[in-house]
C-alpha positions in Angstrom: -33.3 3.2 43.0 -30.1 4.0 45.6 -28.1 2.2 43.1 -29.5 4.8 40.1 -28.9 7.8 41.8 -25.0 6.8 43.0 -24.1 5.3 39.9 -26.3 5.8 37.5 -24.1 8.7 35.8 -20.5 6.3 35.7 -23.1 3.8 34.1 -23.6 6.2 31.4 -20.8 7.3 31.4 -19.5 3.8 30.8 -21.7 2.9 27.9 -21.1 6.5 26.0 -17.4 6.2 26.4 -17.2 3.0 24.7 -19.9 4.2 22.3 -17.2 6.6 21.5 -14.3 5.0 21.8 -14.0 1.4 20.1 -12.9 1.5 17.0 -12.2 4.6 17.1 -9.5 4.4 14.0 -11.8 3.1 11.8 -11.9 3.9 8.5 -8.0 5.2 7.9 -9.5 7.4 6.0 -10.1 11.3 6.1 -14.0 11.4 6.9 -16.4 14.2 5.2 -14.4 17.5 6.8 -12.0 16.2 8.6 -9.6 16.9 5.2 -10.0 20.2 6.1 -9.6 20.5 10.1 -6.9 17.3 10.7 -4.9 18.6 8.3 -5.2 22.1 9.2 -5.0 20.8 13.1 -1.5 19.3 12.3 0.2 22.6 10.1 -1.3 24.6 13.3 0.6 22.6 15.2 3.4 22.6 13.1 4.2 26.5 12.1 1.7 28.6 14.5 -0.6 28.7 11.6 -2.3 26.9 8.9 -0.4 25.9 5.8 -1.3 24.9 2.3 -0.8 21.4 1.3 -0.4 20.2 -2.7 -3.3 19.0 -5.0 -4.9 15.8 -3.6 -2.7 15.3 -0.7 -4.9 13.3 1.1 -3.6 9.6 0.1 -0.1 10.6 1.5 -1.5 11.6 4.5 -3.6 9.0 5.1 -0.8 6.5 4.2 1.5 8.0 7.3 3.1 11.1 5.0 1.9 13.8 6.8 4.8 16.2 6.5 4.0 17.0 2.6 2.7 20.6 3.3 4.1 23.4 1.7 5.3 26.4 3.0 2.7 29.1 1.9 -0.3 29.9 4.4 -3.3 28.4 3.8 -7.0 30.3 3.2 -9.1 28.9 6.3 -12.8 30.7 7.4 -12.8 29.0 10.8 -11.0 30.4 14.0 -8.1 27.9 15.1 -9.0 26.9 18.8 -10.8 23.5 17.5 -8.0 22.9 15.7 -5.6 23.5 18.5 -7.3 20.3 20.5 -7.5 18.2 17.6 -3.7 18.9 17.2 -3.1 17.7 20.8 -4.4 14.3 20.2 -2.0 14.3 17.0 0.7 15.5 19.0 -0.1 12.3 21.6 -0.9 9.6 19.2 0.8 10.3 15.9 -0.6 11.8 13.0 -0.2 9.2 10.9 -2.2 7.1 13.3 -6.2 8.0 12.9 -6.7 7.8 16.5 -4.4 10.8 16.6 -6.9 12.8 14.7 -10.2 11.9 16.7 -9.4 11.1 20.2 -9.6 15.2 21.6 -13.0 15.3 20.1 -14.3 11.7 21.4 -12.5 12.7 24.9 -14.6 16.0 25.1 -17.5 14.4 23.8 -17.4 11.6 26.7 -16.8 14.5 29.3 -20.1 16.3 27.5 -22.0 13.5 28.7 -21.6 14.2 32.5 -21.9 18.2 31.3 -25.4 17.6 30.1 -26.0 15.5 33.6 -24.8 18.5 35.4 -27.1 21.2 33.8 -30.0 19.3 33.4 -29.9 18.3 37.1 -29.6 22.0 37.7 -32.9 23.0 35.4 -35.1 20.4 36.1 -34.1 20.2 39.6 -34.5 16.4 40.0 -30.7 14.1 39.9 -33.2 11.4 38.3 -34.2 13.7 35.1 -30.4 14.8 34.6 -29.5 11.0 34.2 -32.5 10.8 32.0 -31.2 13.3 29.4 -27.5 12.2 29.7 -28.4 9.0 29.0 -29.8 9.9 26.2 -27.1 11.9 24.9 -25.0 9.5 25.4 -27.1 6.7 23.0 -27.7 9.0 20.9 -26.5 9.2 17.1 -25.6 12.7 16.8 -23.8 12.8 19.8 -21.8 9.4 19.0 -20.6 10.3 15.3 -19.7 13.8 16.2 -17.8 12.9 19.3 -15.8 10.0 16.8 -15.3 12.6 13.6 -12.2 15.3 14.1 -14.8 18.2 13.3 -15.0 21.3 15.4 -18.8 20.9 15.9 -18.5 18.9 19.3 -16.1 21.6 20.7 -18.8 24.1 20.0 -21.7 22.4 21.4 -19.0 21.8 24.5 -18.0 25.2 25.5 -21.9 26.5 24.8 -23.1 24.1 27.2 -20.3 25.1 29.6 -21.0 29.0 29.3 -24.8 27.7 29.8 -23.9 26.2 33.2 -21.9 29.3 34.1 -24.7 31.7 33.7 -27.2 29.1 35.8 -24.6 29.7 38.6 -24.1 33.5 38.0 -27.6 33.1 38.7 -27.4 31.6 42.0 -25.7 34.8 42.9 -26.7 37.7 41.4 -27.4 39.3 44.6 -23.8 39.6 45.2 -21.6 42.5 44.1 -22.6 44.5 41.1 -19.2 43.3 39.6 -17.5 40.8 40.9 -19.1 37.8 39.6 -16.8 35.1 38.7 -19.4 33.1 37.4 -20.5 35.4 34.5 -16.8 36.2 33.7 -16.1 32.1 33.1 -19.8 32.3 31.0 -17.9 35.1 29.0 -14.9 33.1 28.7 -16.5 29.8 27.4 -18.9 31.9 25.3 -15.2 33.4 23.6 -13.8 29.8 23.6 -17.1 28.8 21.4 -16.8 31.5 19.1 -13.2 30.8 18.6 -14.1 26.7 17.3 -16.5 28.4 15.5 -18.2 31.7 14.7 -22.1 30.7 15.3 -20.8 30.5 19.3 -21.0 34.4 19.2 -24.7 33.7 18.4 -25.0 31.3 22.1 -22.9 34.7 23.7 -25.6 36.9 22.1 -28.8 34.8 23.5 -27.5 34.1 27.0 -25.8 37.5 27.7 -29.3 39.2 26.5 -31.0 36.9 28.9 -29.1 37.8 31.4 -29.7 41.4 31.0 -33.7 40.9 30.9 -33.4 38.5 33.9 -32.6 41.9 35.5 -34.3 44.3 33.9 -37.4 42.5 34.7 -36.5 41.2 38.2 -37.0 44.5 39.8 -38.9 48.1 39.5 -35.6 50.4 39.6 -35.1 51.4 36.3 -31.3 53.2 37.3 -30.5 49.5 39.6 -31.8 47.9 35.9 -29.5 50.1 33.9 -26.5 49.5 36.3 -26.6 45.6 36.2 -27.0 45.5 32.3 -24.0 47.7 31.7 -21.7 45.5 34.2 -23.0 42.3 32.5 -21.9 43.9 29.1 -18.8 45.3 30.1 -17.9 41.8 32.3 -19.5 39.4 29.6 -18.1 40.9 26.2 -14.9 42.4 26.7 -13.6 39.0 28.3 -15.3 36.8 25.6 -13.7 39.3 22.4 -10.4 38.8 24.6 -10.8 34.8 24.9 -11.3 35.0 21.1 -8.3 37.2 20.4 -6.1 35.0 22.9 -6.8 31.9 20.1 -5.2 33.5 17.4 -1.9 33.8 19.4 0.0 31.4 16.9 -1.3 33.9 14.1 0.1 36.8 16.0 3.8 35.3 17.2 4.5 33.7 14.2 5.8 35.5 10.8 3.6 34.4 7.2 0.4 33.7 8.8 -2.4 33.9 5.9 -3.4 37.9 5.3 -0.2 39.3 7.5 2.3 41.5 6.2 5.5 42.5 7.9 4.4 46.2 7.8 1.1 46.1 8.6 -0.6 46.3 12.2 -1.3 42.7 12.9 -5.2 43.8 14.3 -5.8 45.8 11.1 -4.6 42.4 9.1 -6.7 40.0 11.1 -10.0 42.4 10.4 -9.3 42.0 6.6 -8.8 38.4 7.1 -12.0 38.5 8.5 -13.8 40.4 6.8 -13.3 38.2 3.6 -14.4 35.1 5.8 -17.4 36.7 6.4 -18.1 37.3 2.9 -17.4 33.4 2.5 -19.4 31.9 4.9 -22.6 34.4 4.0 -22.1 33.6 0.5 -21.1 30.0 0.2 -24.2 28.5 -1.6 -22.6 25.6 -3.1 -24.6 22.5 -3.9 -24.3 19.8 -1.6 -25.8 16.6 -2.3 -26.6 16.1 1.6 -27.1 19.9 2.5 -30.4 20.5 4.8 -33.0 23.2 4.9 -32.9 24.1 8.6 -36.3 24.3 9.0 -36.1 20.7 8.3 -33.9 19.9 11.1 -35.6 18.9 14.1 -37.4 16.5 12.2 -34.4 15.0 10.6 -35.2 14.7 7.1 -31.6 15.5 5.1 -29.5 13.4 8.0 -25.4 14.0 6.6 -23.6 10.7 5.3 -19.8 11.0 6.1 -18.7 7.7 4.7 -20.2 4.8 2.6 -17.8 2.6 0.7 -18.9 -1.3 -0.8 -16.3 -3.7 0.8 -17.5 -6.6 -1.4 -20.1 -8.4 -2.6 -24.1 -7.0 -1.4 -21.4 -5.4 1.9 -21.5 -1.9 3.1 -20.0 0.0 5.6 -20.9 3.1 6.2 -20.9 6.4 8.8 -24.0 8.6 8.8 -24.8 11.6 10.8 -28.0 10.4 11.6 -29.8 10.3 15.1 -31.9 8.3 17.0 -35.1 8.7 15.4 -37.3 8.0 18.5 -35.1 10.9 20.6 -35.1 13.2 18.0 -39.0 12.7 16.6 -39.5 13.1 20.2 -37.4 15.9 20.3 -39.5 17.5 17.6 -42.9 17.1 19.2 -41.1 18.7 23.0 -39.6 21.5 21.8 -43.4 22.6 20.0 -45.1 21.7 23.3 -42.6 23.6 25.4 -42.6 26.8 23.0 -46.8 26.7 23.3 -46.3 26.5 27.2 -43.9 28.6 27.1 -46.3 31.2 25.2 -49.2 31.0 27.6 -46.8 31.1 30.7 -43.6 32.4 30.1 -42.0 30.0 33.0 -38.3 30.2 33.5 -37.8 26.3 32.9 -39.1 26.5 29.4 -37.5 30.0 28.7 -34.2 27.8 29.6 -34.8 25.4 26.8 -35.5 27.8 24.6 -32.6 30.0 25.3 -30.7 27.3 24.0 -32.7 26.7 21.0 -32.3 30.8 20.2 -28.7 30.5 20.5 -28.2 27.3 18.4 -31.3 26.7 16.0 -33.4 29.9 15.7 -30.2 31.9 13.9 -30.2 29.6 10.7 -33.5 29.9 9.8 -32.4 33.3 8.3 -29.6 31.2 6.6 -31.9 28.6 4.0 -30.1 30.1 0.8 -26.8 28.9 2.3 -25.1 25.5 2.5 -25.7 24.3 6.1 -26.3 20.6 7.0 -28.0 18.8 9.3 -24.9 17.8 11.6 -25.1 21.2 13.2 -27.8 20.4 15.4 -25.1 18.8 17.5 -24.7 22.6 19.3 -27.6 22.4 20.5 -28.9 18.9 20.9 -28.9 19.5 24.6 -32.1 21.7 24.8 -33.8 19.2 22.6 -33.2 16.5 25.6 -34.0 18.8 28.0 -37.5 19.9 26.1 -38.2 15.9 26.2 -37.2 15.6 30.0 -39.3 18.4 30.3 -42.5 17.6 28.3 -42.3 13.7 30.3 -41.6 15.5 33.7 -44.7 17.6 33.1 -46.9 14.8 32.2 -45.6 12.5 35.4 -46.4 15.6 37.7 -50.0 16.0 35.9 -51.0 12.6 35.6 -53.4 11.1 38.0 -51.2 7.8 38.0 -47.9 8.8 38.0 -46.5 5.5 38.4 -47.9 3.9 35.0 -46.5 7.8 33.8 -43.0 6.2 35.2 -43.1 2.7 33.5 -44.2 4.4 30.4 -41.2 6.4 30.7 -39.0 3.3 31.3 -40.6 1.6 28.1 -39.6 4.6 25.9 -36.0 4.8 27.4 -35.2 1.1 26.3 -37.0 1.5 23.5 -34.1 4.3 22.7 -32.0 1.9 23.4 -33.2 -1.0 21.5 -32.7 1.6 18.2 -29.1 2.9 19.4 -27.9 -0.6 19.0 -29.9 -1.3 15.9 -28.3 1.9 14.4 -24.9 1.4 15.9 -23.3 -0.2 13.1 -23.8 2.3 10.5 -22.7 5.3 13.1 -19.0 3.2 13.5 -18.5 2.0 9.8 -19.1 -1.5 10.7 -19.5 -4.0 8.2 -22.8 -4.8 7.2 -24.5 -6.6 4.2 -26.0 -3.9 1.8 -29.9 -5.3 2.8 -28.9 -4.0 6.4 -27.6 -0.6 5.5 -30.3 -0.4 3.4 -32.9 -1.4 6.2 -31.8 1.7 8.5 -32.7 4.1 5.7 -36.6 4.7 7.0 -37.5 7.3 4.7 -36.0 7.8 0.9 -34.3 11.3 1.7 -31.6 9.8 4.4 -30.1 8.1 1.2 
């Protein structure tokens, strides 16, 4: 076990980076959003600011003609800092070369790997259970077709899991000066980063900074000491993550004919309109979807997203879905339960960690059914679903009276996760597969 615990992680790390990474240009072909955010990613890149591009643009650009944008700003309801990575990677490879528009995500999608080996190790305590849930996140289908699509969604579950980490080590030193805690300001400033990929970050900055605040209000019997150490968190936490957000829009800002601004009118004032009436997008867009998902089906994964499905000949398929693996997530399912009912009876810190998560990430949407929302958002916060598993099979091992057989069960269900990665592998790359295959991976009628 020497071996595991001094390489174990650049094992994983091995195996999810070429999860990741081979064949990553595959299909030359906008995939599911990615008309939207490479597009915008490359005008960003381009003028300071997204532009408009003409009807159906999308065959020029995918045949190397990417400079067929007009010169009128475009309407986007997303903040631009996802789309200021995805434009490096277009800016290294070419954006005519497809690789160009999903190498920033796959790179911060490897590096999320050792990020979930670094914060589980810290909440479970135990270098062997952090390995455990990197490993699976890094076999796992979510994680893999996120990390190889240019959407913003792995840049958000990034930076909340990085403003996570922060606050454990804020933690670690909260008996330090009242306000000068570096920790909590780089929490703030990941937290900002999140909510400028996307705006459901500010509901991860909501969760954790509120923990935080309870952590002292109910760490000690002096109300004024209680009062004193929630108003510096606020004023340390919010200020710097509403900065960090503003900061994103720079290109906006600097640049003249930026969608909503006018030459005589104060560029903050603009911005809050622009706002405004992406707010009253995103909380009315009830469009039908053919693969939109009830959130209260997620965790079970019954509406998984398709991305990509073309024939390429006779009875072949190829095909990209959005789909995990079904024995993490189904596991997933049954943990976060068990952890919420021990969490009820006991109210431990370990489980009010994985639930923090789950209140930042999952618990908001559930007010959102009447909206069109799909089941590729769990990436954000896919990390607390490991961590309730690591923490459900942690609990049993430590209960059991034979912990050992508890440990090769354990082994059994990890290559058993393993067995289905590569048996799902193909339709999370595109490869090409005979129809009876594709078909084969579709276990229950509703992942059609």
């Amino acid at each position: 076990m020497k071996f595991l615990d001094r390489f174990g992680i650049w094992a994983i790390l091995a195996v999810g980076a070429f999860a990741r990474l081979w064949d990553l240009g595959y299909p030359h072909k906008l995939v599911f959003d990615e008309t939207y955010y490479v597009k915008d990613a490359w005008t960003l890149s381009a003028a300071g600011h997204e532009l408009a591009w003409p009807n159906n643009p999308n065959p020029a650009f995918e045949a190397g003609h990417v400079n067929g944008f007009l010169n009128t700003p475009a309407y986007v309801v997303h903040p631009p800092l996802g789309k200021w990575i995805i434009a490096l990677g277009m800016r290294v490879f070419g954006a005519e070369n497809p690789v160009g528009w999903r190498i920033s995500v796959a790179l911060v999608g490897i590096a999320m790997i050792y990020l979930t080996f670094a914060v589980a190790r810290r909440v479970l305590n135990s270098s062997r259970w952090g390995l455990f849930v990197a490993g699976l996140f890094a076999i796992d289908g979510e994680a893999i077709v996120m990390a190889r699509t240019g959407l913003l969604d792995t840049f958000l579950a990034f930076f909340a899991l990085l403003g996570f980490y922060f606050m454990l080590r804020d933690f670690e030193r909260q008996n330090e000066s009242l306000w000068r805690r570096p920790w909590l300001v780089a929490m703030a400033v990941s937290l900002g980063a999140a909510t400028a990929v996307k705006w459901s970050g500010s509901y991860f900055l909501a969760a954790f900074c509120l923990y935080v605040v309870g952590r002292f209000a109910f760490s000690t019997k002096d109300f004024w000491g209680s009062i004193q150490k929630a108003t510096a968190t606020f004023f340390i936490t919010v200020p710097v993550a509403v900065a960090t957000y503003l900061v994103s829009w720079t290109g906006w800002f600097v640049t003249a004919g930026g969608y909503g601004k006018a030459a005589d009118q104060n560029p903050l004032v603009a911005l809050l309109k622009y706002h405004e009436g992406a707010y009253n997008f995103h909380v009315n867009l009830t469009t039908e979807h053919p693969y939109s998902a009830n959130p209260f089906t997620w965790l079970f994964m019954v509406r998984p997203t398709s991305f990509f499905y073309e024939s390429c000949g006779t009875g072949c398929s190829t095909a990209i879905t959005a789909i995990g693996n079904p024995l993490i997530w189904w596991a997933g399912a049954i943990a976060v339960i068990s952890v919420f009912l021990t969490w009820i009876t006991k109210r431990d810190r370990t489980s009010s960690l994985v639930l923090l998560g789950l209140l930042g990430g999952f618990v908001p949407w559930l007010f959102f059914t009447q909206r069109t929302v799909f089941w590729f958002y769990t990436i954000a916060f896919e990390f607390w679903v490991l961590l309730a598993i690591a923490l459900l099979l942690k609990r049993t091992v430590e209960l059991s009276t034979r912990p050992n057989l508890a440990k090769r069960w354990i082994w059994v269900y990890v290559w058993l996760c393993a067995a289905a990665s590569i048996f799902f592998y193909p339709i999370w790359v595109g490869a090409k597969i005979p129809y009876w295959f594709w078909l084969a991976h579709m276990w229950l009628p509703s992942w059609i």
